[in-house]
N, C-alpha and C positions, 0 to 999 in steps of 0.2 A: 647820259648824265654829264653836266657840265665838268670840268675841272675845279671851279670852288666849293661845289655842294659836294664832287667825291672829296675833299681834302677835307671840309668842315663833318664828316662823316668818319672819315679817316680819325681824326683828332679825336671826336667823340666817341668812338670806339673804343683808343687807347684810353680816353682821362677815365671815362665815365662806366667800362663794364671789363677791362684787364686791371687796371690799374688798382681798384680796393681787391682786387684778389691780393696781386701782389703787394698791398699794403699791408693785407690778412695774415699772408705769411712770414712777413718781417717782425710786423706786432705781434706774432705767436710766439715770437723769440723771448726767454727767460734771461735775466741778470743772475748774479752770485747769489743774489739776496731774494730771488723769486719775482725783483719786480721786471718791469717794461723794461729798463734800462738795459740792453741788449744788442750787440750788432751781429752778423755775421758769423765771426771767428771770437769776438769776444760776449760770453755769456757760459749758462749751465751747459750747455752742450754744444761744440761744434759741428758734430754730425748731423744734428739737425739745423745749424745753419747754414751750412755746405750744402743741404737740400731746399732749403728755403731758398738760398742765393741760383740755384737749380732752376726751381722754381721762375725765379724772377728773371731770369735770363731768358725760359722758355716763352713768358708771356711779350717779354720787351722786343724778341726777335718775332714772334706773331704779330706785335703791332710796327715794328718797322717795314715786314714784308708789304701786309695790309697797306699801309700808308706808301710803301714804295711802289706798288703798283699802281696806286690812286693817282699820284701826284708827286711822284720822284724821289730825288735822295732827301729834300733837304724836310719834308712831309716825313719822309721815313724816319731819319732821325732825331724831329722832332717830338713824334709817335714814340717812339721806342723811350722818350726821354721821360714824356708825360706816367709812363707805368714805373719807370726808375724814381719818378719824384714820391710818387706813393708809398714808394719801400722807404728810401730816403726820410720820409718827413716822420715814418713811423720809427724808424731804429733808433737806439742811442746815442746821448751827445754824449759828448766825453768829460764836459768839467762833471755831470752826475753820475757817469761811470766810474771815475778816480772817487768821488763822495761814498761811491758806496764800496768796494773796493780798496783805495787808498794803496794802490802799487801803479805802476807803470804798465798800459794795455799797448806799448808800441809794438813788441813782439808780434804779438797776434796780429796787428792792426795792417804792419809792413806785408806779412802773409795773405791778407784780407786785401787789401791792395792791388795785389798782385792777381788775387784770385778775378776780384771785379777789373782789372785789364782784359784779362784774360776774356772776361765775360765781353766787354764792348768790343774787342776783337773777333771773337768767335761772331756776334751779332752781326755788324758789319759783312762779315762773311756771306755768314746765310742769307741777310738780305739780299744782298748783291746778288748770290746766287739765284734764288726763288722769285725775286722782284727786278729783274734787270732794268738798270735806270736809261733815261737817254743817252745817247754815245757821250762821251766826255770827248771834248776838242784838244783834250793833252792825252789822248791815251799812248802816244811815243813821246815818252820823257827819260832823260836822266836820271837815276836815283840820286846823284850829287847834287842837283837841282832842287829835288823835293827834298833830300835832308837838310841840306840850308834853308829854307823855307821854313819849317818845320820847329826846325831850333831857335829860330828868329821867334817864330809863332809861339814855341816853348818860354822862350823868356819873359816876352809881352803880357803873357797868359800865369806868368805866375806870377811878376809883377803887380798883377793888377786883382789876385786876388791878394795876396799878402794886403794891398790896402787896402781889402773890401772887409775881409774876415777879422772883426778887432775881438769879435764876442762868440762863443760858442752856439749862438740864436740860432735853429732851423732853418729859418726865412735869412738869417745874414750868409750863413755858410753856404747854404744851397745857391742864393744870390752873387754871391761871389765866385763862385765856381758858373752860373751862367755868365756874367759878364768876362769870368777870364777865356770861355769857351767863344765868347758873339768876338774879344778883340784878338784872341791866339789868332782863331780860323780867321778872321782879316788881316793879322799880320802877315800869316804864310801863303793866302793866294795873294797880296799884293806885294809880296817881297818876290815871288813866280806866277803872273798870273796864266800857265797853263798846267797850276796844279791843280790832281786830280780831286776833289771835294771828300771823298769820302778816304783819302788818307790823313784828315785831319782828327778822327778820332784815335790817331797816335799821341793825342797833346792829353787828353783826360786819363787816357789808358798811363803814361805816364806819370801825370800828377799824382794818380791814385797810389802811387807807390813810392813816388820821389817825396811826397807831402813828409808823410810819416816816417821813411827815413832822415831828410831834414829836419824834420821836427828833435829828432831823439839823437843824432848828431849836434845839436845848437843845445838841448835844455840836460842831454845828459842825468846825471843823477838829481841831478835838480827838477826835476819833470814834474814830480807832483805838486811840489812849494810854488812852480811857475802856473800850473793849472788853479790852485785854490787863490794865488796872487792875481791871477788875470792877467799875467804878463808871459802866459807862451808865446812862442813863437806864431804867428797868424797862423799860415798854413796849418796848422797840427789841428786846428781847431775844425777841420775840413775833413769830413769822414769820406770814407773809399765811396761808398754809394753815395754820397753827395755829389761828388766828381763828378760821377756819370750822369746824376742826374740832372744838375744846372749846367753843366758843357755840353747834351745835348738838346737843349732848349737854347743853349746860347750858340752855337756853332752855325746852326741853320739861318738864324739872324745875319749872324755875319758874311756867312757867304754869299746870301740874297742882296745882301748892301753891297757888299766889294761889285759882284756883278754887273749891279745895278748902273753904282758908279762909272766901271770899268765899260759899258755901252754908253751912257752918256756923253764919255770921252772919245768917243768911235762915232757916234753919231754925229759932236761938233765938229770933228775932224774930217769927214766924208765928202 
């Protein structure tokens, strides 16, 4: 079987028979008030989002393997992203969790953060494990090397969603968190281009937790007045599983572009 048809399989795997599961399970999440309005850590019950997020961890690293065997890393983690966006587009936004609610969810949220690091971390992992990608040409690297990469990539990537996320919208936060994912991961392999690809999801792993602490560091007691004013801070507006879900849709983009690039400069050069 070719390489396009197993990748276009691969994909379809993840969007179309993982991914409404783990949409299932997010959507099964209760708010304060009984409704939808639920994330992870903030809702009627944690313990059962902490098995939901379980849940959705186990299906996104089954579609990263799947995809990482098919057609590589950047198939893997764009698979693995496609099931994160289901959970994603099902959980709660936050200007109608403070509606309903009307306190400050950063506590949980920073927690929650943390937790989905943790998750795109552990992912990455196993992938790699169970789906060994092709050799990487930087496997002798400096870690000075890729942490400057990395923080370059860090900054670029938050940048760029601060101006993408103006509205608490699904489609805008998820969209800003892929685009800060496609220009992070081209910042930090073109700032070293013999970084490894797949330590690029230290940049969502990150955000997912630096969001919401910046958020509630900048809005302070003032958080709620800033949510019903529309004038948070961007980033806040950018839930933990959004991160993961548009950074890994955006990340694959970008490293197939920097590459892309980065041979065509080798090839005029030859």
């Amino acid at each position: 079987m070719s390489r396009p048809i197993r990748t276009l399989l691969a994909l379809a795997f993840a969007f179309l028979v993982l991914g409404p599961v783990a949409g299932l399970l997010v959507g099964s999440l209760r708010g304060t008030d009984g409704g939808t309005q639920a994330t992870l850590f903030v809702g009627q019950s944690p313990v059962q989002g902490v098995l939901a997020g379980l849940g959705v961890f186990v299906l996104a690293t089954v579609a990263g393997i799947v995809g990482g065997r098919a057609a590589g890393l950047n198939i893997a983690l764009m698979s693995a992203g496609l099931v994160f966006s289901w959970a994603a587009w099902l959980s709660g936004r936050i200007d109608e969790i403070v509606e309903v609610s009307r306190v400050s969810p950063m506590q949980p949220l920073i927690a929650e953060g943390a937790f989905v690091a943790l998750m795109l971390v552990g992912m990455v992992a196993l992938t790699r494990r169970f789906a060994p990608f092709e050799p990487d040409p930087e496997t002798e690297v400096g870690p000075s090397a890729v942490a400057v990469a990395l923080v370059a990539g860090l900054a670029i990537s938050s940048a760029a969603a601060w101006l993408i996320a103006i509205e608490p919208l699904k489609g805008q936060t998820i969209g800003a968190a892929a685009v800060a994912g496609l220009v992070g991961a081209a910042t930090a392999r073109l700032v070293f281009l013999r970084l490894p690809g797949w330590t690029v999801i230290a940049l969502p792993a990150a955000l997912a937790i630096l969001g919401p602490l910046a958020t509630q560091a900048i809005a302070g007691d003032g958080y709620v007045r800033d949510v019903f004013g529309q004038t948070l801070f961007h980033l806040g507006w950018i839930m933990p599983m959004d991160w993961a879900a548009g950074a890994l849709i955006g990340i694959p983009i970008g490293l197939a572009w920097t590459d892309s690039v980065i041979e065509q400069q080798l090839d005029r050069s030859a």
